[in-house]
Legacy VTK file of the C-alpha trace (Angstrom):
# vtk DataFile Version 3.0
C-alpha trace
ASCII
DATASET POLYDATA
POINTS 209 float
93.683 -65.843 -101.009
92.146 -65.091 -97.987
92.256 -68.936 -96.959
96.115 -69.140 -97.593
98.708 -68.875 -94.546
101.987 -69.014 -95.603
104.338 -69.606 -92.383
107.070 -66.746 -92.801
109.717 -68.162 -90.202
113.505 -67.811 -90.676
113.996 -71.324 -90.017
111.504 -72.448 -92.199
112.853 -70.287 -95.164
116.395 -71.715 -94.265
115.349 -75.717 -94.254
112.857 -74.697 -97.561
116.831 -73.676 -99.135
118.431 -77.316 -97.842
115.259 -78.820 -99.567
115.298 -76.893 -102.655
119.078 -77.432 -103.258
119.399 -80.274 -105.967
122.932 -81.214 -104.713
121.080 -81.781 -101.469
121.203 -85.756 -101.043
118.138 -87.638 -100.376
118.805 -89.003 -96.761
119.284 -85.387 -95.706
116.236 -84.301 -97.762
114.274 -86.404 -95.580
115.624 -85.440 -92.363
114.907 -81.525 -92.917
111.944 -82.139 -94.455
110.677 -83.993 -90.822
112.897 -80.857 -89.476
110.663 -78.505 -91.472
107.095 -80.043 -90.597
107.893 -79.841 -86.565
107.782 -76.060 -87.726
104.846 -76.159 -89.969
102.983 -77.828 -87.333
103.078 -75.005 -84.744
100.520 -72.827 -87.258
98.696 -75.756 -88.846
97.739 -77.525 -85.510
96.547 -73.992 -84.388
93.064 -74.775 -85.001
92.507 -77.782 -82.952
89.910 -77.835 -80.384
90.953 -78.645 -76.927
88.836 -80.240 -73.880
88.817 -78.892 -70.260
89.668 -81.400 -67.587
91.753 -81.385 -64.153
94.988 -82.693 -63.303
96.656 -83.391 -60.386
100.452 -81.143 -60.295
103.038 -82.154 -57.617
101.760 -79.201 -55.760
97.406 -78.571 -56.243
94.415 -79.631 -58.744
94.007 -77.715 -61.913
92.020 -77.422 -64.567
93.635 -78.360 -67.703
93.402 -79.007 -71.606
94.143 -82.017 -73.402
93.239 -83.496 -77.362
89.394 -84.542 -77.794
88.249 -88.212 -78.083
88.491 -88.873 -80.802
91.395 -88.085 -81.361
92.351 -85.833 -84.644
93.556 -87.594 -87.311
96.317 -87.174 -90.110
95.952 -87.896 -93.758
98.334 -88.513 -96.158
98.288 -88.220 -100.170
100.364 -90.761 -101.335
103.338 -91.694 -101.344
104.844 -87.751 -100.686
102.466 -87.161 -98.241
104.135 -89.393 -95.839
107.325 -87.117 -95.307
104.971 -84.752 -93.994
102.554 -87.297 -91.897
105.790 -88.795 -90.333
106.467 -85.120 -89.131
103.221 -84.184 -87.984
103.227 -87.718 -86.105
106.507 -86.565 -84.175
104.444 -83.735 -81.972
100.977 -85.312 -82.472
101.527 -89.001 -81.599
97.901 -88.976 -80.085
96.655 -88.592 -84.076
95.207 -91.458 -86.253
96.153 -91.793 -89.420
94.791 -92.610 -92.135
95.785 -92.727 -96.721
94.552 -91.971 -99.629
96.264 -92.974 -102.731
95.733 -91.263 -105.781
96.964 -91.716 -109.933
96.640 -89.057 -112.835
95.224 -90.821 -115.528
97.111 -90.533 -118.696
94.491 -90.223 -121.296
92.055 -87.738 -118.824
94.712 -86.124 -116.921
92.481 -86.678 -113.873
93.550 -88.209 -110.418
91.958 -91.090 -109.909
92.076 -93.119 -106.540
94.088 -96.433 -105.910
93.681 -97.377 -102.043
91.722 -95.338 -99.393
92.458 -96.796 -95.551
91.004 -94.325 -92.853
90.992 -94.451 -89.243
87.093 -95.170 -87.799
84.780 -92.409 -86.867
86.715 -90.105 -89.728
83.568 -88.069 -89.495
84.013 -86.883 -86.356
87.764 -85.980 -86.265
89.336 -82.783 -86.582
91.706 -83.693 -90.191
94.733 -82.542 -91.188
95.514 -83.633 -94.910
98.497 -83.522 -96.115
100.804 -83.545 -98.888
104.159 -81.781 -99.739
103.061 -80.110 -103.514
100.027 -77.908 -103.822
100.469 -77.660 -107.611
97.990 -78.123 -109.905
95.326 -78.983 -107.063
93.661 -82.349 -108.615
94.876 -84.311 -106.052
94.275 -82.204 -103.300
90.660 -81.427 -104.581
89.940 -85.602 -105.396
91.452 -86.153 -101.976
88.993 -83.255 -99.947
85.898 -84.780 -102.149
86.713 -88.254 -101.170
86.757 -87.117 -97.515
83.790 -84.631 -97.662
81.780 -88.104 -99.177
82.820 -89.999 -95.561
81.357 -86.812 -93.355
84.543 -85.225 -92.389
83.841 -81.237 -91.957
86.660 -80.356 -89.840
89.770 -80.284 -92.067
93.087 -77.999 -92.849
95.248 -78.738 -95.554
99.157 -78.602 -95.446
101.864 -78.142 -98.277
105.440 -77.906 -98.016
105.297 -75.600 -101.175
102.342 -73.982 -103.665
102.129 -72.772 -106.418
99.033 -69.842 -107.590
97.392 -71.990 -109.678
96.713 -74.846 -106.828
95.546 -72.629 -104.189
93.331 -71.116 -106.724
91.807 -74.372 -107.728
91.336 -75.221 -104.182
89.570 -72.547 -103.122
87.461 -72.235 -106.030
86.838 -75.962 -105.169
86.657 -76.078 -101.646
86.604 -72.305 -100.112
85.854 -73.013 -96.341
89.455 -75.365 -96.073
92.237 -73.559 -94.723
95.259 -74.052 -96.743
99.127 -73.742 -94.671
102.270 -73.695 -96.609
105.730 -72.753 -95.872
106.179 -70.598 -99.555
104.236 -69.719 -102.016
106.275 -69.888 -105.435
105.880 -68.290 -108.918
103.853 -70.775 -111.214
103.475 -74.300 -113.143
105.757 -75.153 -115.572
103.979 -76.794 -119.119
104.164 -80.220 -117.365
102.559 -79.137 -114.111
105.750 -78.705 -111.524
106.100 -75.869 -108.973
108.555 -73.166 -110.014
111.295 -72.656 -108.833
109.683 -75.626 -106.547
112.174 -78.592 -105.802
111.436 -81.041 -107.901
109.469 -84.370 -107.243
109.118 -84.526 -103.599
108.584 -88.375 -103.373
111.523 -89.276 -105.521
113.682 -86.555 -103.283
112.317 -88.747 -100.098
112.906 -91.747 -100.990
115.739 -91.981 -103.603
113.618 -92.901 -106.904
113.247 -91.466 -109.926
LINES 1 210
209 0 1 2 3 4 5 6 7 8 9 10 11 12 13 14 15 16 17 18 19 20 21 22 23 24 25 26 27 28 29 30 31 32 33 34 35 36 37 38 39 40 41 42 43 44 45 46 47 48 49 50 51 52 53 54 55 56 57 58 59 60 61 62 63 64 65 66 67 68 69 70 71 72 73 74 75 76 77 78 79 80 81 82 83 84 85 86 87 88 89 90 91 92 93 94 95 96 97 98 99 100 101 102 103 104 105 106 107 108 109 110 111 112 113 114 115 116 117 118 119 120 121 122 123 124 125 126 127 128 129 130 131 132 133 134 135 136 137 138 139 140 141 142 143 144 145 146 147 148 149 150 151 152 153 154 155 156 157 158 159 160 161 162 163 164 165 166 167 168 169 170 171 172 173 174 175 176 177 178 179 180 181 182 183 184 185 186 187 188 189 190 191 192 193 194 195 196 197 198 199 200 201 202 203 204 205 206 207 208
C-alpha cells in the first residue's frame, strides 16, 4: 500500500470518534466533518507545486511563493463528496471546482455517471478528488477514468475513511494516484459498507435516509 497515507493525528482520530458515533446528530456531523478536512488538508495539499515571485513586506522585497495559474482545482463525487470539497474550499479558496456525479446500476452493479461539470483547462490543474468513502473503489476508479479521458495527470485522492478492499482496487486500477485518508478500517460488509465505518456519509450530512 505503498500509495496509501493515512493521517495519524490525535485530533483527527478524536473528530473520526464524533463522526463515527451514531447518536451524533447530523448538524454536528457536518460541522466536524468540515472540522476534520481543515486537518486532512495539511497532508493532502502537500503535493502542490508552488511558483516563485516577489513581494513587497512593510519592511524590504522578497522573493516569495504563491498557487500556480491555473489554479488547482477540487473535485467532488457526488453528493458526499461535497462535505469534504466545502472543507478543502475553507483553506484553498483560490481552487476551482468542479463534479462528477455517479449511480451504481442495479442490474450491473457498476457506477455509471449522471452529470460531469468541470472547471476549464482541467488538464492542466493540479486535482484533488474527493469523496468521504473509499469502499468498494467503483466510484473512485469511474471517477479517475473519467478525468484521465479529459487530460488531467496531476491528481491525489482524499477519503475520510477506507476500507482494504478500495485501496486495493485503486491501486490495482490506478497505481501512480496517491490515496490520503484519515483511518483505514477492517473490511466490507456483504452489501459493500466500511466496517466499523460510519454509516452513509451523505445521509449523515445532510439528514436523509
Amino acid at each position: 500500500m505503498s500509495t496509501l497515507t493515512v493521517i495519524d493525528h490525535p485530533l483527527v482520530k478524536h473528530k473520526l470518534t464524533i463522526l463515527r458515533d451514531v447518536a451524533t446528530p447530523f448538524p454536528t456531523f457536518r460541522r466536524v466533518l468540515r472540522e476534520t478536512t481543515w486537518l486532512l488538508a495539511y497532508e493532502t495539499t502537500r503535493h502542490l507545486r508552488v511558483e516563485s515571485g516577489t513581494v513587497e513586506t512593510p519592511l524590504e522585497e522578497m522573493t516569495a511563493h504563491s498557487l500556480p495559474n491555473p489554479a488547482p482545482c477540487l473535485i467532488s463525487i457526488l453528493r458526499a463528496g461535497n462535505g469534504l470539497v466545502d472543507g478543502l474550499m475553507d483553506v484553498m479558496p483560490e481552487a476551482a471546482v468542479g463534479h462528477l456525479g455517479l449511480v451504481r446500476n442495479p442490474k450491473t452493479l457498476l457506477p455509471e455517471e449522471y452529470y460531469c461539470k468541470l472547471p476549464s483547462e482541467i488538464e492542466k490543474r493540479q486535482v484533488i478528488l474527493a469523496d468521504p468513502m473509499l469502499a468498494t473503489g467503483g466510484s473512485t476508479i469511474a471517477a479517475i477514468d473519467r478525468l484521465r479521458e479529459k487530460g488531467v495527470r496531476n491528481l491525489v485522492f482524499l477519503s475520510l475513511l477506507a476500507a482494504p478492499e478500495g485501496v486495493e482496487a485503486l491501486q490495482s486500477a490506478h497505481p501512480d494516484v496517491p490515496i490520503f485518508t484519515g483511518a483505514l478500517d477492517r473490511e466490507l460488509n456483504e452489501k459493500g459498507y466500511i466496517l466499523p465505518g460510519l454509516g452513509d456519509a451523505g445521509d449523515r450530512i445532510y439528514g436523509t435516509e
